[in-house]
N, C-alpha and C positions, 0 to 999 in steps of 0.2 A: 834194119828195115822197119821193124816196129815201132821203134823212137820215132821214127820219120813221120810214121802213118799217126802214130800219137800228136805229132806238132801241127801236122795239114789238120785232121780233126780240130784239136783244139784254138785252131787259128786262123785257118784258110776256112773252114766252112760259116764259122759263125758271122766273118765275113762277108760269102757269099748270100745264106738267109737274111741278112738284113738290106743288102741290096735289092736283090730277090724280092722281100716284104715290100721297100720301098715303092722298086718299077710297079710293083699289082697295085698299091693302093693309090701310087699316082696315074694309073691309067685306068682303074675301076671306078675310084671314090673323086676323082680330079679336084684336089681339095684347095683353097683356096690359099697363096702362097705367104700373102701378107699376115695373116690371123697365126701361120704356121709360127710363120719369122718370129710374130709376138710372142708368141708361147713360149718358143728355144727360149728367145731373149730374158723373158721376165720369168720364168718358170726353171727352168732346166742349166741354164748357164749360174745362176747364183748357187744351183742344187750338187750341180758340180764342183764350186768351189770349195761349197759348205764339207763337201766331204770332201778333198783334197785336203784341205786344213786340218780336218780331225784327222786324216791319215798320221799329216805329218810329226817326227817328233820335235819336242820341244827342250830344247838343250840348256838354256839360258834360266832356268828354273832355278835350280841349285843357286846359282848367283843370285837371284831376286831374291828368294827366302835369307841367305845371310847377308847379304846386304853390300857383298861386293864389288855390284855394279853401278852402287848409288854413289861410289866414292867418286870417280871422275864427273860424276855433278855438282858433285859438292865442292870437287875442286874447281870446275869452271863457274862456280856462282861464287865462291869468295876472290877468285883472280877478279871474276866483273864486278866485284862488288871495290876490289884495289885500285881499280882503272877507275872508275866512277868516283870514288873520294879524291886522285888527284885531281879530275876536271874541273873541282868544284873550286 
């Protein structure tokens, strides 16, 4: 039962407070909805990413420092370089 009450806290409520915050400031403060929009948009949405991306990990590392990955480039720029001398 305590697990329980541990997951409603840490899940259900912080939920409901920010609903909560919402309805008050949209029926105290009636804020203006397009300026809102803009802010999410240009402010909040890229800040989200920004940190999504540094969460993430980055696997493909180890390849780029030894130089692994650069080999199927190198093999498709001498194939096209193959095909381009016979057209000639």
């Amino acid at each position: 039962m305590s697990e329980l009450l541990q997951i409603f806290i840490d899940v259900i409520v912080p939920i409901f407070l920010i609903v909560g915050a919402a309805f008050w400031v949209g029926r105290r403060l009636n804020p203006d909805i397009r300026s809102l929009s803009t802010v999410l948009i240009y402010l909040f949405i890229p800040a989200l990413s920004f940190r999504t991306m540094i969460r993430l990990p980055i696997d493909g590392v180890q390849d780029v420092v030894t130089g692994s990955s650069a080999a199927p480039l190198r093999r498709s720029r001498c194939w096209w370089r193959s095909c381009g001398s016979s057209r000639q």
